[in-house]
N, C-alpha and C positions, 0 to 999 in steps of 0.2 A: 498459583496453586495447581499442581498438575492432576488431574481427574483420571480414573480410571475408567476404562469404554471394556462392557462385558461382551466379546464377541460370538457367544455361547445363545446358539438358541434357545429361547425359554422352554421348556417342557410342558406339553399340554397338561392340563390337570384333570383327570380323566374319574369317574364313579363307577364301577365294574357291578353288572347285573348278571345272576347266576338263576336260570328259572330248570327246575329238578322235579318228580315227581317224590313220592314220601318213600318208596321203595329204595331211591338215591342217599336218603339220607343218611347213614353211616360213614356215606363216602364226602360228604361234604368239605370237610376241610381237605382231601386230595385235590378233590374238584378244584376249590377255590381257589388252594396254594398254586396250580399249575395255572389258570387264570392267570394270577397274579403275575407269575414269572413270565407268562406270554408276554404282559403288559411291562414289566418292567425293561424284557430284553426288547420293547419297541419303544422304549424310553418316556415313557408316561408318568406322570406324578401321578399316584392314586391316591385319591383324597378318603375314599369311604366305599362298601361293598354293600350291595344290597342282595338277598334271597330271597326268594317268590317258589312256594312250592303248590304245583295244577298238574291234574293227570293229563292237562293238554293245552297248547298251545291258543292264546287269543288269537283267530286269522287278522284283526283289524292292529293289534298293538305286541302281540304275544304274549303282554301279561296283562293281569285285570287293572281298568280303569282303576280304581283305584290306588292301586300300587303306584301308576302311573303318575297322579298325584302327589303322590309320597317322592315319588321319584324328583318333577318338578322341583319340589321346595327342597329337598338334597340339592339338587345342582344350582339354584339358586345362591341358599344360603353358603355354597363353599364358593360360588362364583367358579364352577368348573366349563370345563370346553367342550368335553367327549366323555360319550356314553357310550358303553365298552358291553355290548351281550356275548353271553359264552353259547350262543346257539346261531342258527343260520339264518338270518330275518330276508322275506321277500321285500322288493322294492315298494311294496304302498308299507306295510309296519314301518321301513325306516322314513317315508315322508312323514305317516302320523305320530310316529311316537318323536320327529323334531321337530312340527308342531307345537304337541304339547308338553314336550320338555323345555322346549326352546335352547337346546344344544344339539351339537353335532353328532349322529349315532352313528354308531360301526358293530358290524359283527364279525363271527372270532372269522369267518375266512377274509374278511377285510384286514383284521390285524396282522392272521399270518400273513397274507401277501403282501403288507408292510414291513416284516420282517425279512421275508426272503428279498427285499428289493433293497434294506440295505444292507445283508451281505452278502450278494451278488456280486462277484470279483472278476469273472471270465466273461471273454464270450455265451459259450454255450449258460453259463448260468443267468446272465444278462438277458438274454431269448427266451429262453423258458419263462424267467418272473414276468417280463415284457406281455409275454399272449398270454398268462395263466390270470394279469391283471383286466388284460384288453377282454378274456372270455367271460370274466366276472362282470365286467361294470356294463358288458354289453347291452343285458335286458334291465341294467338301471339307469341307462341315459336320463336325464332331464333334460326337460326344453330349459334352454341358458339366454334365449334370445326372441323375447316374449315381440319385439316389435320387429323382427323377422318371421312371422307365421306364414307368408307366403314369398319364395323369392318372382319378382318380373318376371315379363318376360322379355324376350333377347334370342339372339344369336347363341342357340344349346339348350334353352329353355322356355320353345315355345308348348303350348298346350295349358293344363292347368296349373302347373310348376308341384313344389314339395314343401314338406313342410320340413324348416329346420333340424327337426329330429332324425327326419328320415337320412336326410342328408349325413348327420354323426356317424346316422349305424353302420349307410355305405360306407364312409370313410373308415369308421372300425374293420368293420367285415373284410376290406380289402387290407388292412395290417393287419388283421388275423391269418390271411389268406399268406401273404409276406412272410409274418413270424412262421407260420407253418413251412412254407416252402424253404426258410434258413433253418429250420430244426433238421427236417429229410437231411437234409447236405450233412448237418453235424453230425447225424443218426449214421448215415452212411462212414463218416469219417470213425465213429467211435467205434462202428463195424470191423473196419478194415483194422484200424489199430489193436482190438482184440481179438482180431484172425491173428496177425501177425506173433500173437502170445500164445500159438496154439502147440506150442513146443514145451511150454512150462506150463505147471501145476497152477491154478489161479486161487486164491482167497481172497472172499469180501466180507468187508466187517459193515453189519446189520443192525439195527436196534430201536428202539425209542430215542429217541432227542434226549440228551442230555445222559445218556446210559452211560457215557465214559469212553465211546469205539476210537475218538482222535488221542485220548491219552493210550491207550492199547496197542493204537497204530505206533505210536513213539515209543510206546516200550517194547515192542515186538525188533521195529527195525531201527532204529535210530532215529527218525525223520523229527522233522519241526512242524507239524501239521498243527494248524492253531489251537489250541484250546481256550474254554473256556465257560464257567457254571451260568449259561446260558442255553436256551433255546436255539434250534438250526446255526447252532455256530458256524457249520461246515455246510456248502453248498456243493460247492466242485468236489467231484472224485479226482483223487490221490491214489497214486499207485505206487509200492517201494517193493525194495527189495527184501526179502524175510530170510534169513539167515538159520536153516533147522537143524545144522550142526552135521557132522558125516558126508562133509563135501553138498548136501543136499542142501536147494534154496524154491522158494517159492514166491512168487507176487503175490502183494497184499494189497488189497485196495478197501480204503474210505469209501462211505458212500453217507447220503442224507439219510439224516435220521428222518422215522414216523413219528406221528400223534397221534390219539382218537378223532377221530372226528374230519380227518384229512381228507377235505373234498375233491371228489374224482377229479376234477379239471385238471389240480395242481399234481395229482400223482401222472395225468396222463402227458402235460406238459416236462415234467421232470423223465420221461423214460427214460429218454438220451443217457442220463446218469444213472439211471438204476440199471442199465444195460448190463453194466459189469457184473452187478448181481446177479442178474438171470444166464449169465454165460458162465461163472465161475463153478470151477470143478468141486468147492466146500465153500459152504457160510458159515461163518462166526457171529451167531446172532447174541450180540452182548446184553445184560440184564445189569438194571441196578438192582441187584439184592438189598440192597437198606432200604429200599422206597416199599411202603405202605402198599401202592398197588403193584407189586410186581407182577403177580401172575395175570391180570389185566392187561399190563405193558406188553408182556408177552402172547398174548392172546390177541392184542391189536396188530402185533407184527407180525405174525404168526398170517392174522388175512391178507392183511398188505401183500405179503410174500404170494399168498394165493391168486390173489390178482394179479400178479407181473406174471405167473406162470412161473415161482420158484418155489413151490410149496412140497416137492419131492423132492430137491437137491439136498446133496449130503450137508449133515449140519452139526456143528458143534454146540454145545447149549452154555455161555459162559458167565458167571456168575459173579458181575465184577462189583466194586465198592467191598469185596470184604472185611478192606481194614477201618469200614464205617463202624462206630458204637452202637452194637443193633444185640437182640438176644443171641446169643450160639442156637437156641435150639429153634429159631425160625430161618436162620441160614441152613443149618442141616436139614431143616423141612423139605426147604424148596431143592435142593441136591436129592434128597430121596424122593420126593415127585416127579420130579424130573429124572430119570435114570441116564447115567452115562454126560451131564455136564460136572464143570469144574467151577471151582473159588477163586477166583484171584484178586488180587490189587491190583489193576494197571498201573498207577501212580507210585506205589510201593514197589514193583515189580515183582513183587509174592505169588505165587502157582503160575508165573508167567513161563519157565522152560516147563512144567508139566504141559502148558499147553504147548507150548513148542513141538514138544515130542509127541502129541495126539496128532496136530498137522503133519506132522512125519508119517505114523504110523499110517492114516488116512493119504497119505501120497502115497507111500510102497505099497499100500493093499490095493492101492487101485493100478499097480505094475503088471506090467505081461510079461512071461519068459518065454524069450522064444529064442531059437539058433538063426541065425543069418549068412548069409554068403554072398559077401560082394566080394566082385572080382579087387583083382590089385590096383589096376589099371586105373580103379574109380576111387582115388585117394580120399577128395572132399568130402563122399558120402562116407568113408570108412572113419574120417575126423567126425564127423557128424554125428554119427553113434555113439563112439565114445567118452561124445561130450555132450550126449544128450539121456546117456544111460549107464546102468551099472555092471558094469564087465565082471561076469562070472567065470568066463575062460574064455580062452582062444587060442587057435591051433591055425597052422600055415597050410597050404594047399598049391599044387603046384601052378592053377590060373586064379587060386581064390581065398580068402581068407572065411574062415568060419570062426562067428565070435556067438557064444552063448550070452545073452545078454537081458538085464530086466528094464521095460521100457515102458511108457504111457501110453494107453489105447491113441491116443491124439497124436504123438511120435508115431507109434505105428502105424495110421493111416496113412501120415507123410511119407514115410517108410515104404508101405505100397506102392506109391504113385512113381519111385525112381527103376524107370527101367536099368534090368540087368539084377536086381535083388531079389534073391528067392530068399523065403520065408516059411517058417513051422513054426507055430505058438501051441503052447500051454498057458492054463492058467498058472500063474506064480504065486505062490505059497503064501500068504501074509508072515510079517516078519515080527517074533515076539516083541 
């Protein structure tokens, strides 16, 4: 009789703890449901949820002994593995509270950077999850080697020797040291690769986790950028081509999504990628309009962006899931709180050329008109022009050509630097 062998790792079965003050409480099913989905996109079986509502934190367990208890007999009776808090536990609450659980506890920055580790696909995204994990577990080493409490001494360790912990953190501290010194290099490389775009118009798509921005990116330009109704689907930035009709194109780039809650380490590990963000000449900061907390969503992004230093770049405000089953008059709400965003469907492809044509309009209004005159003689840079701007006239000259033309402050700086090109700007009109 032939036997079937399941090569599928078993799924931890995990009890998810959510401790809130009472002023939270309206939002509790948001709350919980994104929990959830943290847990499910880290492949968890969730057996059961518990809620604990304290205007403050227990320093010894984070919630009251007795909950704690309650807790206990929950993970017992389902025979679970992992205890899942949606807040930040210091290293003594997670030795006490696995104690007297007697299962394994994680908090939510422990799960996200379980999540981001496995869809980490690249290098550079591999390096970031790597130090953003080594930075976290650094001040919760445990001693793992109770009968090594002092190493001999010897040849390198004479004196009074160390104690095994110490010994972890140097070895951490020096592949902290490591990862850092491979991000610079990457940081450098993602530099020069977005200087080298300094002739084209940039957009990045911006958002909450889960907002829709890799379906947007695929209805915008064609691309195959993964999707999927999960949490940090997308690690690595994607750059495509944007097609905005009228000869005019623009790059578009992917980037990670935000969360609430999203602990400085992980946004400071992740620059490298949000690079593109902070350099791009517009953001498309994407919204699920169906979702309960949108303006929350947007108000998380909203800081995030302020801490990269993109909190003045130009921005479009994009209103995407419209074709979700939601009221008409709370999608019109948020359109007239918001002045000057749009509705779309990415998925349906519905208000997607109105956006097209607002990235337009925002690239020609950021145009300069200015007259030129390069000689003849300087062929390259005369192809250069005209394939980097929009030719409103041009007349021949007996050593020179003069072409009136509308061009990118970025074009036109490269513009300056070729000797033999004289130059006169105006500001250029915005174009209805």
């Amino acid at each position: 009789m032939r036997q079937t062998i399941n090569l599928e790792p078993e799924r931890e079965k995990a009890v998810l703890v959510k401790i809130m003050n009472r002023a939270q409480q309206p939002e509790e099913k948001a709350l919980l449901d994104e929990m959830l989905m943290l847990a499910e996109t880290a492949e968890l079986d969730v057996m059961d949820k518990m809620v604990q509502y304290r205007a403050r934190f227990d320093p010894a367990t984070c919630m009251g002994r007795g909950k704690v208890e309650d807790l206990a007999e929950i993970v017992k009776a389902l025979n679970a593995d992992t205890v899942v808090f949606d807040s930040e536990l210091s290293p003594a609450q997670v030795r006490n509270l696995e104690k007297l659980v007697g299962a394994k506890v994680v908090d939510r920055s422990e799960l996200i950077l379980d999540i981001f580790a496995r869809h980490a696909r690249t290098r550079q995204a591999k390096t970031q999850v790597e130090l953003a994990q080594l930075e976290y577990s650094l001040p919760r080493l445990k001693r793992m080697w109770t009968h090594l409490s002092r190493i001999k001494g010897g040849i390198g360790f004479r004196g009074p020797g160390e104690k095994q912990l110490e010994v972890d953190r140097r070895l951490v501290r020096k592949q902290i040291a490591e990862l850092k010194r491979k991000l610079t290099e990457i940081k450098a490389e993602t530099s020069r690769r977005v200087d080298a775009r300094d002739n084209e118009f940039t957009v990045s798509l911006v958002g909450y986790t889960n907002a829709g921005k890799s379906t947007l990116m695929n209805a915008l330009t064609g691309a195959e950028t993964k999707v999927a109704d999960q949490l940090f689907a997308t690690l690595d930035t994607l750059t495509r081509v944007c097609d905005l009709g009228e000869g005019k194109k623009a790059l578009l780039s992917d980037t990670i999504g935000f969360i609430r809650d999203l602990p400085h380490h992980l946004i400071d590990s992740f620059y490298a990628t949000l690079a593109e963000a902070a350099r791009a000449d517009l953001l498309l900061h994407v919204v699920d309009a169906s979702h309960s907390r949108a303006r929350f969503q947007i108000k998380v992004v909203n800081d995030v962006l302020k801490d990269i230093g993109c909190a003045e770049r130009p921005t479009i405000l994009v209103m995407n899931k419209a074709d979700v089953e939601m009221e008409p008059i709370e999608l019109q709400a948020l359109l007239y709180e918001y002045p000057g965003s749009l509705a779309v469907s990415a998925l349906k492809g519905t208000g997607t050329e109105a956006l097209r044509r607002r990235i337009y309009d925002e690239m020609t209004g950021h145009l300069r008109e200015v007259r030129l005159r390069c000689p003849w003689s300087d062929g390259k840079t005369l192809a250069l022009i005209r394939s980097n701007g929009t030719v409103l006239k041009e007349s021949s000259g007996a050593d020179c050509c003069e072409i009136r033309v509308l061009v990118s402050e970025k074009f036109l700086n490269r513009i300056r630097r070729i000797p033999g090109v004289k130059i006169e700007t105006r500001d250029a009109e915005r174009k209805p």
